[in-house]
DSSP file (Angstrom, degrees, kcal/mol; ACC not computed):
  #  RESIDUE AA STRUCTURE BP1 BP2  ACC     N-H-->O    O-->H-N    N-H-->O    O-->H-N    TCO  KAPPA ALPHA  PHI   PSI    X-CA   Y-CA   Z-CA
    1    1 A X              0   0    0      0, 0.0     0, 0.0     0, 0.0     0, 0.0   0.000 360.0 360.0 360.0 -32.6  -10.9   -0.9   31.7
    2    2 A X    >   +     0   0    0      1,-0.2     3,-1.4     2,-0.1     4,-0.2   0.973 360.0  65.1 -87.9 -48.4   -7.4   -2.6   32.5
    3    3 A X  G >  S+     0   0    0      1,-0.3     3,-4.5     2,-0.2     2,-0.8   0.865  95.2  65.4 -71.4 -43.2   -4.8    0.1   31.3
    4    4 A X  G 3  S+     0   0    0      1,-0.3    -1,-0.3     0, 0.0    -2,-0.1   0.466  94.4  61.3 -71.9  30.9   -6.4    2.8   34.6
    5    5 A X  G <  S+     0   0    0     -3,-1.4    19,-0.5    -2,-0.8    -1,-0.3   0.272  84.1 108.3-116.3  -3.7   -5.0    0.4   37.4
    6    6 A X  B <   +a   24   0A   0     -3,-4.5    19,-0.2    -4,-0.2    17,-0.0  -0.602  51.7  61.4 -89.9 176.6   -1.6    0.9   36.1
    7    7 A X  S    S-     0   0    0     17,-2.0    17,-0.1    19,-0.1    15,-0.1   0.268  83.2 -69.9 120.2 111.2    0.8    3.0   38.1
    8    8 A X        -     0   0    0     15,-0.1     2,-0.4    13,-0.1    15,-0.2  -0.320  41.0-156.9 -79.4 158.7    2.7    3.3   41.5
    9    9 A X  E     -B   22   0A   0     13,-5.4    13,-0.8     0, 0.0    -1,-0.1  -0.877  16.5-124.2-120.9 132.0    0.4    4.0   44.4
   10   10 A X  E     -B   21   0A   0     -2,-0.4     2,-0.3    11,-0.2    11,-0.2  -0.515  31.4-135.1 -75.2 164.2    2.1    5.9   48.0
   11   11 A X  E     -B   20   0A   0      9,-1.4     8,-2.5    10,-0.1     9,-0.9  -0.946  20.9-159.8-133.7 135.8    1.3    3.7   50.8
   12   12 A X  E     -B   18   0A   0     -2,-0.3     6,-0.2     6,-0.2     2,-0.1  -0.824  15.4-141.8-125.7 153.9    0.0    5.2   54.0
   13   13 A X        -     0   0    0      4,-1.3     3,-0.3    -2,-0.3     6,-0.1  -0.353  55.5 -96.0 -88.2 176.9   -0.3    4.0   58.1
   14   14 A X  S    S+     0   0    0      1,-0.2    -2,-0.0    -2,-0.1     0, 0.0   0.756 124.0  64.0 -69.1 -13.4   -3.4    5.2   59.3
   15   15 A X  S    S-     0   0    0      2,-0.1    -1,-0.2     0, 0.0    -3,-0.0   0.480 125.0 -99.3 -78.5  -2.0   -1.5    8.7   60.9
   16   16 A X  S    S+     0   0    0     -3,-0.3     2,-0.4     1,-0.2    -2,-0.1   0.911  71.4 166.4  85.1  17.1   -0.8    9.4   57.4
   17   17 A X        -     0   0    0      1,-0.1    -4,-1.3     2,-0.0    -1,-0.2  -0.643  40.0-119.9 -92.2 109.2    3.2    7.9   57.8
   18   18 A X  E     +B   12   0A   0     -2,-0.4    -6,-0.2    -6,-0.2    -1,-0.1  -0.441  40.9 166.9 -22.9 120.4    4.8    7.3   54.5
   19   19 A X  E     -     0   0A   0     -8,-2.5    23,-1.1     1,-0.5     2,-0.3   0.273  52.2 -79.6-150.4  11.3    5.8    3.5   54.0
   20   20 A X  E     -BC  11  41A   0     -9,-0.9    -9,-1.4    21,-0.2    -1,-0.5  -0.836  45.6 -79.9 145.0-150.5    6.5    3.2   50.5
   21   21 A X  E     +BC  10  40A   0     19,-2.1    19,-2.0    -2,-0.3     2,-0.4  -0.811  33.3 167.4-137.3 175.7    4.8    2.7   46.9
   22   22 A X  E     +BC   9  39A   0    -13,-0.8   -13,-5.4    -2,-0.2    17,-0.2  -0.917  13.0 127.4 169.0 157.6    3.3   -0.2   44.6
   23   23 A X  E     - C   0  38A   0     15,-2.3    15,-2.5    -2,-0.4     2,-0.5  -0.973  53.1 -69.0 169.5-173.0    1.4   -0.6   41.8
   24   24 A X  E     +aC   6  37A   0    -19,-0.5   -17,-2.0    13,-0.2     2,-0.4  -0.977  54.7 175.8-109.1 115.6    1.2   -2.3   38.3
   25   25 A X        -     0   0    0     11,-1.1    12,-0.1    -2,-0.5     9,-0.1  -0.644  36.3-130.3-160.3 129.9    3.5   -1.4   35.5
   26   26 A X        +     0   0    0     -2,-0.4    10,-0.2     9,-0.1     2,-0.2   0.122  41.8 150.8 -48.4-176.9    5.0   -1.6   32.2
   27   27 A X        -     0   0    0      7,-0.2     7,-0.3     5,-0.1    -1,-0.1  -0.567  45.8 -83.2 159.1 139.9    8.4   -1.8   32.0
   28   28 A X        +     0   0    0      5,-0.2     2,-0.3    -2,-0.2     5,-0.2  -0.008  36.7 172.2 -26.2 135.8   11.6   -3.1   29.9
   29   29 A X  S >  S-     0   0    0      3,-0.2     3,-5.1    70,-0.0     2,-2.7  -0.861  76.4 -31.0-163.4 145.2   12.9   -6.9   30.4
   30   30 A X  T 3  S-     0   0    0     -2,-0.3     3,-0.1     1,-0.3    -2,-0.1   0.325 125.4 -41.1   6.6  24.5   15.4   -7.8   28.1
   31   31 A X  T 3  S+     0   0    0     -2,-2.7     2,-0.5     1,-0.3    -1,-0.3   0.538 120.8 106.3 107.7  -0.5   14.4   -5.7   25.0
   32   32 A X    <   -     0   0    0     -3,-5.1    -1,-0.3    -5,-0.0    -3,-0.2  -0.976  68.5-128.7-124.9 138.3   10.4   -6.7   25.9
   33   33 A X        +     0   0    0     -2,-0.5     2,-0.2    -5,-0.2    -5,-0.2  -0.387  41.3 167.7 -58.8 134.9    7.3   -4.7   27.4
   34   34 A X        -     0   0    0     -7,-0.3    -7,-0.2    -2,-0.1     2,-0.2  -0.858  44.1-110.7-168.3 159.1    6.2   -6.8   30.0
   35   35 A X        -     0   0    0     -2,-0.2    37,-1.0    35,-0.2     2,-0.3  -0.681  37.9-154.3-100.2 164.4    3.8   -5.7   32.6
   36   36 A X  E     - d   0  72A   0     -2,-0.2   -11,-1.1    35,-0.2     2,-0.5  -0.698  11.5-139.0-130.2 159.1    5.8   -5.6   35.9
   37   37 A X  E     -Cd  24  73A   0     35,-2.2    37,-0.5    -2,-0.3     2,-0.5  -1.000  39.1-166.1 -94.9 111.8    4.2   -6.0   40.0
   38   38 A X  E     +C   23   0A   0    -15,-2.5   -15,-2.3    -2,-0.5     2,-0.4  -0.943  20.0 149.6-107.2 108.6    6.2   -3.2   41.8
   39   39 A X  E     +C   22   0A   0     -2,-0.5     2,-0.5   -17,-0.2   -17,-0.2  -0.999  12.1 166.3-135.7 162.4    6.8   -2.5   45.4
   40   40 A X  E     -C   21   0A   0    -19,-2.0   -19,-2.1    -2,-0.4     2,-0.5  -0.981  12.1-163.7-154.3 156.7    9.1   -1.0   48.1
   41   41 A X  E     -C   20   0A   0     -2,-0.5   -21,-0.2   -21,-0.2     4,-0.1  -0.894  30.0-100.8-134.1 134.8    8.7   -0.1   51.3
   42   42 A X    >>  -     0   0    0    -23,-1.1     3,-1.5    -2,-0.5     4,-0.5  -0.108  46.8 -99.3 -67.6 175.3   10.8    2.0   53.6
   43   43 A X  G >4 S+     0   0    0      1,-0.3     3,-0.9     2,-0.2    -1,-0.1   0.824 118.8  60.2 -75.8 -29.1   13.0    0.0   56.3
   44   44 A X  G 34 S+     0   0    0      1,-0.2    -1,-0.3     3,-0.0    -2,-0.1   0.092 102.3  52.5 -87.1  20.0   10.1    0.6   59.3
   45   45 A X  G X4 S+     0   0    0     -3,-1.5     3,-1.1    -4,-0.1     5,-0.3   0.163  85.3 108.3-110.6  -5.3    7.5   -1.2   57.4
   46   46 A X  T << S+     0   0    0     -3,-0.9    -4,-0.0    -4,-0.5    -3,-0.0  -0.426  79.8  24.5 -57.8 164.6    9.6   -4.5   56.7
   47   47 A X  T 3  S+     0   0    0      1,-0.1    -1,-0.2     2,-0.0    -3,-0.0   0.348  94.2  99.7  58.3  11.7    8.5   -7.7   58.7
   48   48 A X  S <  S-     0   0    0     -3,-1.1    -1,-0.1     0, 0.0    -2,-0.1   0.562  95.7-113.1 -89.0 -11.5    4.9   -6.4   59.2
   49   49 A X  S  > S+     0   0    0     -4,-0.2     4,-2.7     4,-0.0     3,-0.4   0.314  77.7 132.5  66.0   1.7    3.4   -8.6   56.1
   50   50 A X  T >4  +     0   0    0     -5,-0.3     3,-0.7     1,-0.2     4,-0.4   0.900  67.1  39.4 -23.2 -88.9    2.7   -5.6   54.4
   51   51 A X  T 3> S+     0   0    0      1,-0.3     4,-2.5    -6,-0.2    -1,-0.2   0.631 108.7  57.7 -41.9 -42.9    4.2   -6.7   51.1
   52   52 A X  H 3> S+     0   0    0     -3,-0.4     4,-1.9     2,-0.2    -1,-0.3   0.960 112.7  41.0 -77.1 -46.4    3.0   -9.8   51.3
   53   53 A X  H X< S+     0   0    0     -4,-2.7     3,-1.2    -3,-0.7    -2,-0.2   0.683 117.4  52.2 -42.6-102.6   -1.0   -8.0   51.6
   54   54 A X  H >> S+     0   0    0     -4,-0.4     4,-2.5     1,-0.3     3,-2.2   0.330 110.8  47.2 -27.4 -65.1    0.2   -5.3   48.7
   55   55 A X  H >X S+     0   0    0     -4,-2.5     4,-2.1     1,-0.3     3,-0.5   0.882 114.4  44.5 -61.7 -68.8    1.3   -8.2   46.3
   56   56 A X  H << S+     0   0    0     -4,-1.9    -1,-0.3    -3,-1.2    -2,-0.2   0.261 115.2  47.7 -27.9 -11.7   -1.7  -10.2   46.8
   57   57 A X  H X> S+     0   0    0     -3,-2.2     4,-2.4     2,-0.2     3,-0.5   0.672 114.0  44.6-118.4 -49.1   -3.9   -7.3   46.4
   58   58 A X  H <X S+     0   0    0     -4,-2.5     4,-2.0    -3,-0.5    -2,-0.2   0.747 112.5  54.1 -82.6  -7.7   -2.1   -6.0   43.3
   59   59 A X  H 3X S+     0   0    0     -4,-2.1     4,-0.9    -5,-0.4    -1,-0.2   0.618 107.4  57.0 -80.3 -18.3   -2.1   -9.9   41.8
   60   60 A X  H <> S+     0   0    0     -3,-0.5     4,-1.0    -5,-0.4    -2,-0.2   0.925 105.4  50.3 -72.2 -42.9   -5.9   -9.6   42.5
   61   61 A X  H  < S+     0   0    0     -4,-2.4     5,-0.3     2,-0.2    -2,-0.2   0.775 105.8  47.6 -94.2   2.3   -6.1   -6.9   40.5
   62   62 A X  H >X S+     0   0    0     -4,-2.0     3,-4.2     3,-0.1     4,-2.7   0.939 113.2  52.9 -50.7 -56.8   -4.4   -8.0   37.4
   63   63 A X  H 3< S+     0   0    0     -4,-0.9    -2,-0.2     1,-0.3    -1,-0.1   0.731 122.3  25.7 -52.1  -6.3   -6.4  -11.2   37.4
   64   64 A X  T 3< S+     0   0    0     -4,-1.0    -1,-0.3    -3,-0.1    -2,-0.1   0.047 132.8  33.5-151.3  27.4   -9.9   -9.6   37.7
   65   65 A X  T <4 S+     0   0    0     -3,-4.2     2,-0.2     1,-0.2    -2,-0.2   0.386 109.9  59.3-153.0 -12.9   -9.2   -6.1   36.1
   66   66 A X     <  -     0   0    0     -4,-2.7    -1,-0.2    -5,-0.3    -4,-0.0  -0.701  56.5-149.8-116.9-168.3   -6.8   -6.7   33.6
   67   67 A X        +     0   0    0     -2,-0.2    -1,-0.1    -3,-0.1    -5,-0.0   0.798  50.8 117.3 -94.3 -37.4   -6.1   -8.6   30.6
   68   68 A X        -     0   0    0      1,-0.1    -2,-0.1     2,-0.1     3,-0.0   0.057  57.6-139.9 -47.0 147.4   -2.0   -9.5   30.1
   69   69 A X  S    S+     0   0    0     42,-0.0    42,-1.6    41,-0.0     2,-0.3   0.576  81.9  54.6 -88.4  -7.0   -1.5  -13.1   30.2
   70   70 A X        -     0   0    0     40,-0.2     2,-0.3    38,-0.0   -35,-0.2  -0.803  56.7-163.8-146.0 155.3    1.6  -12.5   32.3
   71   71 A X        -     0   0    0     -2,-0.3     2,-0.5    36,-0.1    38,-0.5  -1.000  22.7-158.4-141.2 116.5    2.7  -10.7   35.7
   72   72 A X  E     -dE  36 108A   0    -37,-1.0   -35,-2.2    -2,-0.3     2,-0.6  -0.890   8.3-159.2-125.4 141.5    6.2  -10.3   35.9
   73   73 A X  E     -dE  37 107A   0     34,-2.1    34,-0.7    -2,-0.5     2,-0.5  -0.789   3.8-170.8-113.8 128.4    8.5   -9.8   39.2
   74   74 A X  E     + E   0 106A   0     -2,-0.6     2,-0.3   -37,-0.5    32,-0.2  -0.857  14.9 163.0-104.9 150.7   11.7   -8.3   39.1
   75   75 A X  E     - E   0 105A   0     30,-0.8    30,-5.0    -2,-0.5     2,-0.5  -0.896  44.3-102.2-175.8 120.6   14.0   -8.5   42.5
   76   76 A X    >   -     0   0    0     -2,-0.3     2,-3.8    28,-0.2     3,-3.0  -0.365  34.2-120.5 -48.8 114.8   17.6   -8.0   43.0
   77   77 A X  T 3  S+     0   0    0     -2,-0.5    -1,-0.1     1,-0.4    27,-0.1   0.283 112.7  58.7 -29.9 -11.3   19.1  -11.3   43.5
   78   78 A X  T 3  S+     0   0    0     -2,-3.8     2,-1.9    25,-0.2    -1,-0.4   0.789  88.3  92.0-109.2 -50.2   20.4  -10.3   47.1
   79   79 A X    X>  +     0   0    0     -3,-3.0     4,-1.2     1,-0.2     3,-0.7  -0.378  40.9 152.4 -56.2  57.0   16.7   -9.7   47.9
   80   80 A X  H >>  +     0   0    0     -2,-1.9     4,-2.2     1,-0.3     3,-1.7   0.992  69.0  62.0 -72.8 -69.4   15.4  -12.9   49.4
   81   81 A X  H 34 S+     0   0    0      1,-0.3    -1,-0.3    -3,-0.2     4,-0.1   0.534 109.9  36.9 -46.8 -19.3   12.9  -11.3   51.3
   82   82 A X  H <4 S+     0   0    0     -3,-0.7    -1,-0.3     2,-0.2    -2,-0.3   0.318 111.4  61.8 -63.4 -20.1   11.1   -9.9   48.6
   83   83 A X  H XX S+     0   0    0     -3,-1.7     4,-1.7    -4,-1.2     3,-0.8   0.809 105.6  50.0 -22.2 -70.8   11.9  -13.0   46.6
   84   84 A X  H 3X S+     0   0    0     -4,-2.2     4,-1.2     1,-0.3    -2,-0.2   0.652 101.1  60.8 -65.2 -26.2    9.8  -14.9   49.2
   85   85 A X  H 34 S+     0   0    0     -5,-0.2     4,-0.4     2,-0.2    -1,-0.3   0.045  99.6  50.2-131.1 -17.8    7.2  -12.8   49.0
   86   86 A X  H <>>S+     0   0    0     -3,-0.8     5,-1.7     2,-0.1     4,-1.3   0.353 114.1  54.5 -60.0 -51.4    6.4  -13.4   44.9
   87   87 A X  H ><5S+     0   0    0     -4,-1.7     3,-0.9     2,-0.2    -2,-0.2   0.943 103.6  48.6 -14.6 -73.4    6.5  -17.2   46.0
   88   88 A X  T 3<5S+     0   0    0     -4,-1.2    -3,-0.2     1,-0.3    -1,-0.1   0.890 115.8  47.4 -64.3 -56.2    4.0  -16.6   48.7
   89   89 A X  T 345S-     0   0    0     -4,-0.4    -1,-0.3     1,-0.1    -2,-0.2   0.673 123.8 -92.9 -45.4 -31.0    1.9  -14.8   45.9
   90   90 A X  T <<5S+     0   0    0     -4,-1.3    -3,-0.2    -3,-0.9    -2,-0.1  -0.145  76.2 133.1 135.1 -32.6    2.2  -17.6   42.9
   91   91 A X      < -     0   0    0     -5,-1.7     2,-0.6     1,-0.1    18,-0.2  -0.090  46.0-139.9 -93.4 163.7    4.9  -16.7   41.1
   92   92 A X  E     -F  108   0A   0     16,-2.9    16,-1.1     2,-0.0     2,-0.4  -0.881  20.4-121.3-110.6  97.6    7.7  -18.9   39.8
   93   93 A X  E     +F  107   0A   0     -2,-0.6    14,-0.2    14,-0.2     3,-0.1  -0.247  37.1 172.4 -40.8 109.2   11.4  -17.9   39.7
   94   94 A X  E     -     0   0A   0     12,-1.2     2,-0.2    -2,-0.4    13,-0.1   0.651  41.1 -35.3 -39.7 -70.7   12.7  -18.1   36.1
   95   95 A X  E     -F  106   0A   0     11,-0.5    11,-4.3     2,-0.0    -1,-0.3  -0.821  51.7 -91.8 156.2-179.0   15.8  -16.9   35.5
   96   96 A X  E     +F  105   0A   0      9,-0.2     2,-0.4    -2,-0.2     9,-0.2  -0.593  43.4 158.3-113.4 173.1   18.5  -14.5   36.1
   97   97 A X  E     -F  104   0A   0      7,-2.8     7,-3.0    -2,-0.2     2,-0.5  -0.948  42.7-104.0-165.0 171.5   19.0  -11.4   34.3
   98   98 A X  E     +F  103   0A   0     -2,-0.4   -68,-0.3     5,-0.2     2,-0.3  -0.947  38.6 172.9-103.6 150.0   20.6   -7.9   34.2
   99   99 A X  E >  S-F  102   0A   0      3,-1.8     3,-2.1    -2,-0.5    -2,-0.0  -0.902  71.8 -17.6-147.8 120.0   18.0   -4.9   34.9
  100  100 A X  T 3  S-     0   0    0     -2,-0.3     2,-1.2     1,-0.2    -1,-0.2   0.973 129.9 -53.6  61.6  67.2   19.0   -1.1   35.4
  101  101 A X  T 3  S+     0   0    0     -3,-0.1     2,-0.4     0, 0.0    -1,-0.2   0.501 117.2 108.7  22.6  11.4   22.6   -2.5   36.1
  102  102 A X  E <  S- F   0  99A   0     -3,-2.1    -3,-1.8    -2,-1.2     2,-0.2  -0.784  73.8-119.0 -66.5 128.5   21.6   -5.0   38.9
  103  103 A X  E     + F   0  98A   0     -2,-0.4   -26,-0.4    -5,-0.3     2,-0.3  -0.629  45.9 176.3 -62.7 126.7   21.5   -9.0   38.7
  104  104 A X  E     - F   0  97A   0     -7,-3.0    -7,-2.8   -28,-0.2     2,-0.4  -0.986  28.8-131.1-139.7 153.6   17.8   -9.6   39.4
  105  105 A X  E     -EF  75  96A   0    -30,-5.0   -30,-0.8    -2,-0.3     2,-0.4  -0.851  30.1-137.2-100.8 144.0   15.9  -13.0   39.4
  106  106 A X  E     -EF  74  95A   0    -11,-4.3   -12,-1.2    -2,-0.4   -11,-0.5  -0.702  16.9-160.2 -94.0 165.3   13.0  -12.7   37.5
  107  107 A X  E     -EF  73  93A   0    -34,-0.7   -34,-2.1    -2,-0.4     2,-0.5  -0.989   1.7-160.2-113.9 145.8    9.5  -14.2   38.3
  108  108 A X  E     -EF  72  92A   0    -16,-1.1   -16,-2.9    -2,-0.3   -36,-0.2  -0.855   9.1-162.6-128.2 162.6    6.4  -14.9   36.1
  109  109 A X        -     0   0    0    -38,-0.5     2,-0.2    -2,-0.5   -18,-0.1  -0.709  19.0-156.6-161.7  95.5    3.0  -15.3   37.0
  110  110 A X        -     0   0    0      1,-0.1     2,-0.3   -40,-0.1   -40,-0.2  -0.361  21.6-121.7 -87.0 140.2    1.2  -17.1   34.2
  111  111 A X              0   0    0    -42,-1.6    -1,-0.1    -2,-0.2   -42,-0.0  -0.475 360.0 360.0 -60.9 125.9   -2.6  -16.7   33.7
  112  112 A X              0   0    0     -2,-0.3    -1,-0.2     0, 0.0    -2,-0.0   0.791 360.0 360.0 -69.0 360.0   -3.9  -20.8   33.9
């Protein structure tokens, strides 16, 4: 049941307009599988709340379609607005780390 919700998903306006991707998915952290919340969105969908829906939407569906006890956000360090935006969702800043030769802060989002 859990494992077909992973994946990134394009993101459409209603004209059909490209505005970026998201989805649920594994990925590397320090040498560990952990399952990852992923989006980005091209520069004419910032400041719309868009991310903040798509993260809420894809933190509904871990909790009520999959299993992982953990949600993990990765976001370059520079990235505040996306930062804020795993806050807004739950999640808890961590630590710092290297990923894919960036400094990123990580975030969890622990099952209670």
């Amino acid at each position: 049941m859990g494992r077909a919700w992973l994946g990134l998903w394009g993101l459409h306006d209603h004209d059909g307009r490209f505005l970026g991707r998201a989805g649920l998915r594994f990925t590397e952290l320090d040498g560990d599988q952990v399952l990852e919340i992923a989006y980005t969105l091209d520069r004419p969908a910032w400041g719309q709340g868009l991310a903040t829906e798509v993260a809420s939407a894809l933190v509904e569906q871990w909790r009520t379609r999959m299993t992982d006890p953990l949600l993990v956000g990765i976001v370059d360090v520079e990235n505040r607005a996306s930062a804020n935006v795993l806050l807004k969702a739950g999640f808890t800043r961590v630590r710092q780390t290297r990923f894919h030769d960036l400094d990123v802060d990580v975030f969890e989002l622990a099952r209670p």
